[in-house]
Structure formats: C-alpha cells, structure tokens
BATORSE-802857 format. One record per residue (C-alpha): residue in one letter; x, y, z; residue number from 1. Coordinates in steps of 0.1 Angstrom, whole numbers, plus 5000, padded with zeros to 4 digits. Each point is the difference from the previous one (the first is absolute). Layout:
+---------+------+------+------+-----+
! residuo !   px !   py !   pz ! num !
+---------+------+------+------+-----+
!       A !    X !    Y !    Z ! NUM !
...
+---------+------+------+------+-----+
//
This chain:
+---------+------+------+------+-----+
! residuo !   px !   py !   pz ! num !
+---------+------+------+------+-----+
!       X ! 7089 ! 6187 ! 4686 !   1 !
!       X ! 4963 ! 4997 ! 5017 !   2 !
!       X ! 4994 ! 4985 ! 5031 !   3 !
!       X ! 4969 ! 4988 ! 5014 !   4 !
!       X ! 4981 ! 4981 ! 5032 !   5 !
!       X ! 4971 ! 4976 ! 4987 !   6 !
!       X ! 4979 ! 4993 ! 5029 !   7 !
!       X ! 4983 ! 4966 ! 4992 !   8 !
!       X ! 4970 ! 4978 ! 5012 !   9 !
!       X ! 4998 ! 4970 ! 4999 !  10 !
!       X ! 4978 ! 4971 ! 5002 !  11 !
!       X ! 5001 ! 4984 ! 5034 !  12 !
!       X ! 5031 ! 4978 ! 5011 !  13 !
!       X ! 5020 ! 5014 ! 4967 !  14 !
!       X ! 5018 ! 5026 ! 5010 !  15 !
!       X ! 5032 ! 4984 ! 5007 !  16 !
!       X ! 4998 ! 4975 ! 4970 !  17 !
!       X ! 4994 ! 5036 ! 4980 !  18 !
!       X ! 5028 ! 5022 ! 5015 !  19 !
!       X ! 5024 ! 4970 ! 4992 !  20 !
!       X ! 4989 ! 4996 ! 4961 !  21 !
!       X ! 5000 ! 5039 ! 4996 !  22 !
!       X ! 5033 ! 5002 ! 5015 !  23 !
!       X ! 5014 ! 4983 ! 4967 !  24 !
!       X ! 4988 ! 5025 ! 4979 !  25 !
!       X ! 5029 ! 5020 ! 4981 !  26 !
!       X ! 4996 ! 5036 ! 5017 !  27 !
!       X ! 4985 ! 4990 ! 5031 !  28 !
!       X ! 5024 ! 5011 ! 5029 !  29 !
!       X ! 4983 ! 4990 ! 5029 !  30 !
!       X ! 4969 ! 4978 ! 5006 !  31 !
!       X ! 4981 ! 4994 ! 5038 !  32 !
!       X ! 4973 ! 4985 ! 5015 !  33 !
!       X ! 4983 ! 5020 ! 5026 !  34 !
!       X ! 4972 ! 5010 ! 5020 !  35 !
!       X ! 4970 ! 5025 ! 4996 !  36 !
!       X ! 4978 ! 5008 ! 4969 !  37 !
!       X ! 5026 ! 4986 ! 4980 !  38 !
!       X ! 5017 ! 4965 ! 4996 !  39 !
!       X ! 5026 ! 5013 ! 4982 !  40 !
!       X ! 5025 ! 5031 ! 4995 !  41 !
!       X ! 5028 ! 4997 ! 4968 !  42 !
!       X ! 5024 ! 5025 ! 4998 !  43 !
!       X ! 5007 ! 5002 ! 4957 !  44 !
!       X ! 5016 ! 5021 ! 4980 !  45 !
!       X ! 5007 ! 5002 ! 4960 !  46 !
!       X ! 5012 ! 5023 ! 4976 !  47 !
!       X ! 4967 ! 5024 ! 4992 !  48 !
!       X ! 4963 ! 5003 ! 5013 !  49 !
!       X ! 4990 ! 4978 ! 4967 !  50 !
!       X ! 5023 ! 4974 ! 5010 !  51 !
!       X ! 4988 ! 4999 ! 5034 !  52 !
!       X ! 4963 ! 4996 ! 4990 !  53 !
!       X ! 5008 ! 4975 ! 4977 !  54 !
!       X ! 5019 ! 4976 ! 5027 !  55 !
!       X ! 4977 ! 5004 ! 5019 !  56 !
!       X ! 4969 ! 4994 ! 4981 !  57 !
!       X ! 5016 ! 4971 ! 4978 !  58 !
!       X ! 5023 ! 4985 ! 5031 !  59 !
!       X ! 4987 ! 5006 ! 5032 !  60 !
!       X ! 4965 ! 5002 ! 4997 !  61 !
!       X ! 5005 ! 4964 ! 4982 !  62 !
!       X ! 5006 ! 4987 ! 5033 !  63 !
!       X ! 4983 ! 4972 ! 5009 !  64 !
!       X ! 4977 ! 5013 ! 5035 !  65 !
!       X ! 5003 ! 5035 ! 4991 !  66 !
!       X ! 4964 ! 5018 ! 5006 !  67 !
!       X ! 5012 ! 5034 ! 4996 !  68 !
!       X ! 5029 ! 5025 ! 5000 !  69 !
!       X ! 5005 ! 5033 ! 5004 !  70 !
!       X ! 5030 ! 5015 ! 4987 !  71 !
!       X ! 5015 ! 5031 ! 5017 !  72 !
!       X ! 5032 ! 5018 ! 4980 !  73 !
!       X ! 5025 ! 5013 ! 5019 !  74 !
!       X ! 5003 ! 5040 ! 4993 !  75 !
!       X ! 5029 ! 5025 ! 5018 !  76 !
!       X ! 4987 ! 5033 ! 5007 !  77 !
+---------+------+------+------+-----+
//
C-alpha cells in the first residue's frame, strides 16, 4: 500500500467546493481546506506508485478549480 499528501492550488474561492468533490474519490482518506501556498492538502493512498499516479492524474487533477498539485508519497525510513 502507498500513501501520499497532494498539496493543491486552487483557483480562488474553490478550495472548499474542491476538498469536498475530491473527498469522494475511491482512495482518498482525508481531504481539507487550508491556509498558506496551498488551498488544499489530500491525504490518498492506493495499492502501488502506478495506481497512485494514475488517481491522481485521471481523478483529482479533473477537479473542477484545480490549478495545480503536488503530490508528496509517504516513505518510512
């Protein structure tokens, strides 16, 4: 299982309407709005790295208000 943050920016006044939408999407554990240099942070996780790029280019970054995204995997050292 990988786990990632995708930091997200967003066009201005979206970033709520965009953490609720992304929130739906199967894999996404945690979706909030908040403040700083990005509008959004998701918390997501699928079964491999391939996967992960995949939701995220084909789900998330279909969003609606989405600008950009950065996506961060989670790694245990």
């Amino acid at each position: 299982m990988v786990q990632a943050y995708i930091l997200i920016q967003t066009e201005v006044g979206k970033a709520s309407t965009v953490a609720e939408m992304i929130s739906k999407i199967q894999g996404v554990i945690q979706a909030e709005d908040v403040t700083g240099p990005y509008d959004v942070i998701v918390r997501a996780q699928a079964d491999t790295v391939d996967d992960l790029g995949r939701m995220v280019v084909a789900k998330v970054q279909q969003v609606d208000g989405i600008t950009r995204t950065l996506t961060c995997p989670v790694v245990h050292l």
